[in-house]
N, C-alpha and C positions, 0 to 999 in steps of 0.2 A: 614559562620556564622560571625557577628560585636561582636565582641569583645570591650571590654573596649576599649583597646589600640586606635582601628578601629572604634570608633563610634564617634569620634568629624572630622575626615574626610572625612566619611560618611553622618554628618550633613553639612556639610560646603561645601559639593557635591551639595546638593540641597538648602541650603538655597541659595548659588550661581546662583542659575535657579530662584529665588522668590517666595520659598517655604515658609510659614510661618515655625520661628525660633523655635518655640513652640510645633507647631506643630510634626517637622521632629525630635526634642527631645526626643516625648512621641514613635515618631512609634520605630528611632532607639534604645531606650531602650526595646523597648516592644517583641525584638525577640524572639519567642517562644522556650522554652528551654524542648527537648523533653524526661520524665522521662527516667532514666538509664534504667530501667529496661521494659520498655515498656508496662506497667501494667496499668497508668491512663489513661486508653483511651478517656476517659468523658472529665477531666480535658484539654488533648492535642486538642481534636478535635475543644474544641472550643476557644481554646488559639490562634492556625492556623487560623480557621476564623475570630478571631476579628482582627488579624495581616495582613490577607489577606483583608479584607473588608478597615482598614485602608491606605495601601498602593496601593490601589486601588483608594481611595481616590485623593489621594498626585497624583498619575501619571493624577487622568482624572482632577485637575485641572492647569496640564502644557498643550501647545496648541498641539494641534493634530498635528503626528509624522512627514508631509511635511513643517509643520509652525516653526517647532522650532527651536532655535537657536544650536551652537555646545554645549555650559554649557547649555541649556533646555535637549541636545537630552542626555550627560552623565548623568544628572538628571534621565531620565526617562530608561536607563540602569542601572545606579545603582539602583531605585525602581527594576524592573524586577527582576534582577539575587538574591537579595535579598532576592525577595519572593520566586524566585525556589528555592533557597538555604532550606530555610523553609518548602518547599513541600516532596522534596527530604530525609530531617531528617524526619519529620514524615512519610515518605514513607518508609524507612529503620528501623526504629523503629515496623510498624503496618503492612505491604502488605499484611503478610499472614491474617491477621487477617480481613483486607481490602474488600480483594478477594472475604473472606468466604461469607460475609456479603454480600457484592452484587451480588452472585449466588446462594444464600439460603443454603449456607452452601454446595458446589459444586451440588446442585442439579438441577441447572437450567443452562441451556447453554444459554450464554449472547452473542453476537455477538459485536462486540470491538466498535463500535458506539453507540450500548446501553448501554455496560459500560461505558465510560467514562463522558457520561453524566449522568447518574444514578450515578455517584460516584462524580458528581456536585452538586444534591439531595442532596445526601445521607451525603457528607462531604463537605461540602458548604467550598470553597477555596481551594479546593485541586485542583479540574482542572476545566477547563472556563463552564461557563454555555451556553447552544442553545443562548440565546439571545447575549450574547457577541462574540460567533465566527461569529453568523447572520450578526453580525452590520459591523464586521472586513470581512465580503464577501463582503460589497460593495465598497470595497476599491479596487483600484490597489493594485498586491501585493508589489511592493517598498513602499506603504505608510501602511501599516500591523504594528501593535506593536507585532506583533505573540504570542497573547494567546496561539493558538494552540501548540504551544513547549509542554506546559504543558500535554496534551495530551500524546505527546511522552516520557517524561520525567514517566507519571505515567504508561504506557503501556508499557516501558521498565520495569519497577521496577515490572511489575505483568509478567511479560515473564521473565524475572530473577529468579524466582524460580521457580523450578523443575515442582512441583506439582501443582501450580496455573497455571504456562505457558503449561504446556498439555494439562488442562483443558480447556483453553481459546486457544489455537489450534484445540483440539476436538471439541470445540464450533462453531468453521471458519469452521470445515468440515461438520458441519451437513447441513439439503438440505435448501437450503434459501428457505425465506417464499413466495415469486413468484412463485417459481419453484412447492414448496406443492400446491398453489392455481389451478396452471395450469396444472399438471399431468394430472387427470382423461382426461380432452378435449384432450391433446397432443396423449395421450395412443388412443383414438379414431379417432380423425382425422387424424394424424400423421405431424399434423404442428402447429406451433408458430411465434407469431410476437410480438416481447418484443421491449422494449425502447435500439438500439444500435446492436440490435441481431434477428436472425429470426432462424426458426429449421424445418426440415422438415426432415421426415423419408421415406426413398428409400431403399427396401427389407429389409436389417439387419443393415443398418447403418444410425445413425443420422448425420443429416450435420448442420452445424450452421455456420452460416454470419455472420463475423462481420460487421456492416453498423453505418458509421458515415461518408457519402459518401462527406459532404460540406469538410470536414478535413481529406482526404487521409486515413480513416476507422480507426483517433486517437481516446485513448484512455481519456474519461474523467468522470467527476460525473453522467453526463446522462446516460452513456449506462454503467456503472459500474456494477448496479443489473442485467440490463438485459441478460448483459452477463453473468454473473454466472448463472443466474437461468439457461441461455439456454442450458448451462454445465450440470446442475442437470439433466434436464428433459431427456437429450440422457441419464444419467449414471442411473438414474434412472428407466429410460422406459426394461422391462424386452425383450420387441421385438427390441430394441437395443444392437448390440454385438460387436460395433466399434462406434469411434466418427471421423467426418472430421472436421476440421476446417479452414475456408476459410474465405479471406475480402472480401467482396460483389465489385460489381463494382464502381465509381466514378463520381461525377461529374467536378474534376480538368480538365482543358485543355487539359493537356498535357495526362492525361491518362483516358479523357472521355470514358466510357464506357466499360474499360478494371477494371477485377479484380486484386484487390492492396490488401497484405496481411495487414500490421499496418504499419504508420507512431510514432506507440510511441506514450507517452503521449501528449496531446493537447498543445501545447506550447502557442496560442494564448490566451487558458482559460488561462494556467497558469500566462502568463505575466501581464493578465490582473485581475488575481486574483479568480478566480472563479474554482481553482482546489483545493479543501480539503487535508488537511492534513491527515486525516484518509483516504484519496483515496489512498495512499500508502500500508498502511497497511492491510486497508478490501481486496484490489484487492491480496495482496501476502497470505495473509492467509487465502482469498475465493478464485476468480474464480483463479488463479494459482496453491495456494498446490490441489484443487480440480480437475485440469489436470493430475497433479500428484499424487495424495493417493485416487482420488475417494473421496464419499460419506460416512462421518462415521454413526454409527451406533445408537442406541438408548441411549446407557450404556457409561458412560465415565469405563472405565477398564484401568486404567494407569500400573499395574502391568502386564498385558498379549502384547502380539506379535497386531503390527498393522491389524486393520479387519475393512474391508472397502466394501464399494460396489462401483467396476470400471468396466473402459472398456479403452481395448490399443484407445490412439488417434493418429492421422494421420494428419498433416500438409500440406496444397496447398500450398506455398509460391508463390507470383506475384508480378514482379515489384522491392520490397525489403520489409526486416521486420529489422524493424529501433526502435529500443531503448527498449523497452517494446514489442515489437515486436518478436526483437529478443530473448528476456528474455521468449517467450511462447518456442520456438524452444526446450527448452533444458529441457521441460519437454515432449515431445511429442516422443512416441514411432517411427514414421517414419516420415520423412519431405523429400516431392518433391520439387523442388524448379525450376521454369522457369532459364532456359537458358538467362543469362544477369542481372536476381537478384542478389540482393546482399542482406547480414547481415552486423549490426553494431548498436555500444553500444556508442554514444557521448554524454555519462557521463560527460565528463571534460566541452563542449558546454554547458550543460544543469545547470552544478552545482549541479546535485543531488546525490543519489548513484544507480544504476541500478539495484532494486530490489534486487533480491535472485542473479541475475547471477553473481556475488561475489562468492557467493559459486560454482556452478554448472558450469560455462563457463571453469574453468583450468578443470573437467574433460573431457572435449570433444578438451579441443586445447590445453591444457599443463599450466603451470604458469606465462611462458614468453609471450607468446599469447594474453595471457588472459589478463595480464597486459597494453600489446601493444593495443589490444582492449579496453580495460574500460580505462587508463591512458592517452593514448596516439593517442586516435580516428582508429585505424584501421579497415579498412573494409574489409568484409570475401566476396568476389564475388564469387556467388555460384559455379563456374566451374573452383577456383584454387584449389590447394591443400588444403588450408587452407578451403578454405569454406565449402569442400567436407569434413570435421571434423563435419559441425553443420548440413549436410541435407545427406541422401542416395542417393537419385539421381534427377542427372539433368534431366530436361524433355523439349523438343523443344518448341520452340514458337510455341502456337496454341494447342500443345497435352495434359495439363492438366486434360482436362476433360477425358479422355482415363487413361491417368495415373492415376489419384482418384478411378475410375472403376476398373483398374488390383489389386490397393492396398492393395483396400475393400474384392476384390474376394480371395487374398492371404491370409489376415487374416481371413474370415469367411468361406471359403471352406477347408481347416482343420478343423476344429472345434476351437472355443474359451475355450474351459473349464479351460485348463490351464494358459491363458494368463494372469486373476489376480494373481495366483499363481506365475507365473514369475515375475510380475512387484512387486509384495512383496520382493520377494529374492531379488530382485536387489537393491532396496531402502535399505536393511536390513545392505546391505553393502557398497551403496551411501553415503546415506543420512537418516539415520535412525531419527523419529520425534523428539528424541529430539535434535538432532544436528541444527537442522531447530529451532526448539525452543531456543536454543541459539544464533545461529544466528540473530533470528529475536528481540533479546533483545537488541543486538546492534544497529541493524537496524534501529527500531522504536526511539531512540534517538537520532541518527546520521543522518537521515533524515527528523528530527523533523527540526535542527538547518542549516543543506543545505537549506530547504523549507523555509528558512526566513534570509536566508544570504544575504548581499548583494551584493555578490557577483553572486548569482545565476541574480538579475538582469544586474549586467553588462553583465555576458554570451550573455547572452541573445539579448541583445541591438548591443554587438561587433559581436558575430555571424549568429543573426537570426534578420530580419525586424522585427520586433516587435511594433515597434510603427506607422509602415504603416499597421498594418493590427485589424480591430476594432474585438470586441470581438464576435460582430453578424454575420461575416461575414464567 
């Protein structure tokens, strides 16, 4: 917040950049000062928007963020952090109040991409509007003034309390709206062909593809829904009593025609801009917690024991499952993993933070491990000790398809009945949802400010081609 003391080098911040003096006067006095008691909501809300509309002003006529000078580019961090400063008080003042409002008073489950922009509607300056993060996609992401922070900044604050962040968890569990459209056909034919995903059901078990086969089967905005929905529809289909999951085959050189589990997120979209920020989030809080807690229910019930509709899943690993990849591993009931695979989490390469396996990775390898992995680039080859931590067993070159057959046969010739009953008990004592809900309050704003650091571009530049390889390709 500017303070007296703070607002004559605050002004002289930008009128130094060739801001009108008069201007940067009225906006630096005009800080919206949020009631003690948090009671005039009328009053604040649109104190915020006229503060936000004006320093919005001020930044779009400094030059676009590759043109400008070193006093333009502190110009237009100091507008920024100002405004989130702004966002942030009235966010801690109102959230609960926030939240209510736009789920009709918890009665609606909002999926976090309809909130944040329904809370652009609704509270005009509190976070970016469609049309603003649209304009900021067709940029490389080094030339981004990152709206989207804001995003994170207010999806942290709505995951930071208890009762709103459940909510808005229960909400990521419910069945996406692809997966509702497509049931009944699935339920009948016993197959699906989604945008990044394909589903096909063989006696009691759904198998699903990942395919994104120009990019090593990465993970980006296009197959984002498709993969969840293809999640719902196995966990969903009642003739379903196991899920596989497997990456389709390739068309890379090096491993044409062979199946490859994940490459991780798409590095090329990302370099080149075209990975959402909310792509973090929807993907941990849809198709991931939905590997792991299953499909929630009708009724948000924050006071009772988790109650879900699942099914144990089963892992093919090929090749390697590399970043996000590996991050599916560690929600998955059994993982095969071909002979000469490998895992690995290069967080530190990428700049970003590797999902939930923060949480989940030290309990499969310990704290030192897990550190040596996400900190410090190590990779887990599936046939040392360490790797034999994140998969059950090694499977020969070639015997895959044999092995997914034995797996399926071991969990569905016992009986399933008990299996959601286990995989409850054990979360109960993992990872129980609000620990995830906490976590992911961090998450969401700590991966807001990686996702527009720039450091994530240099990563990027020192240890991946990035700018030998175009975004089409």
């Amino acid at each position: 917040m500017l303070d007296r003391d703070a607002q004559p080098a605050a002004e002289a911040v930008l009128t130094a950049a060739g801001l009108p003096a008069a201007d940067t006067a009225r906006w630096t006095a005009a800080v919206p000062l949020v009631s003690a008691t948090g009671e005039l909501l009328g009053r604040d809300r649109t104190d915020l928007y006229q503060y936000a509309e004006a320093g919005a002003a001020l930044l779009a006529r400094l030059p676009a963020k590759p043109r400008r000078t070193p006093t333009e580019a502190a110009a237009a961090e100091q507008i920024k952090e100002a405004l989130r400063d702004a966002r942030l008080r009235f966010l801690r003042a109102y959230r609960a109040t926030v939240y209510a409002e736009l789920t009709i008073d918890y009665r609606e489950a909002v999926r976090v991409d309809t909130l944040v922009y329904r809370a652009a509607e609704r509270f005009p300056g509190l976070t970016p509007t469609r049309a603003t993060v649209l304009a900021e996609r067709q940029q490389p992401q080094r030339d981004k003034d990152g709206a989207e922070i804001d995003q994170g900044l207010f999806l942290s604050q709505m995951l930071a309390q208890p009762r709103a962040g459940l909510h808005l968890c229960w909400s990521m569990l419910r069945p996406h709206p692809d997966a509702l459209a497509g049931l009944d056909k699935f339920q009948r034919t016993g197959t699906a062909d989604l945008p990044g995903a394909t589903v096909r059901r063989v006696g009691r078990a759904g198998y699903v593809e990942m395919r994104n086969p120009r990019y090593l089967n990465a993970e980006d905005d296009a197959t984002l829904d498709g993969l969840e929905a293809a999640i719902d529809l196995v966990t969903l289909d009642p003739a379903c009593d196991v899920g596989v999951l497997r990456g389709a085959c390739v068309e890379h050189p090096r491993y044409r025609d062979r199946h490859v589990f994940s490459a991780g997120i798409n590095l090329t979209h990302l370099y080149h801009g075209q990975i959402s920020y909310l792509f973090y989030i929807t993907r941990d809080m849809g198709l991931v917690n939905k590997l792991y807690r299953g499909v929630s229910g009708p009724e948000f019930l924050p006071d009772e024991p988790e109650w879900t509709t699942e099914v144990p899943w089963i892992a093919a690993v090929e090749a390697f499952a590399i970043g996000g990849g590996c991050q599916l591993l560690l929600v998955m009931d059994h993982v095969l993993a071909e002979a000469g695979a490998f895992f690995n989490l290069p967080a530190r390469k990428e700049g970003i933070i590797p999902g939930v396996a923060n949480l989940r990775l030290p309990r499969f390898v310990g704290d030192r491990l897990a550190r040596q992995g996400i900190l410090f680039e190590r990779q887990f080859p599936a046939d040392s000790p360490a790797g034999r931590l994140l998969c059950d067993r090694v499977v020969p070159a070639g015997e895959m398809d044999t092995a997914i057959r034995e797996a399926v046969a071991t969990v569905t010739g016992s009986g399933v009945v008990s299996a959601a009953s286990n995989r409850r008990a054990l979360r109960v004592a993992q990872e129980p949802l609000d620990l995830f809900r906490s976590y992911m309050a961090t998450y969401a704003r700590e991966q807001a400010y990686c996702h527009f650091s720039p450091a994530l571009i240099a990563n990027l530049e020192t240890h991946w081609t990035a700018r030998q390889r175009p975004s089409t390709s």
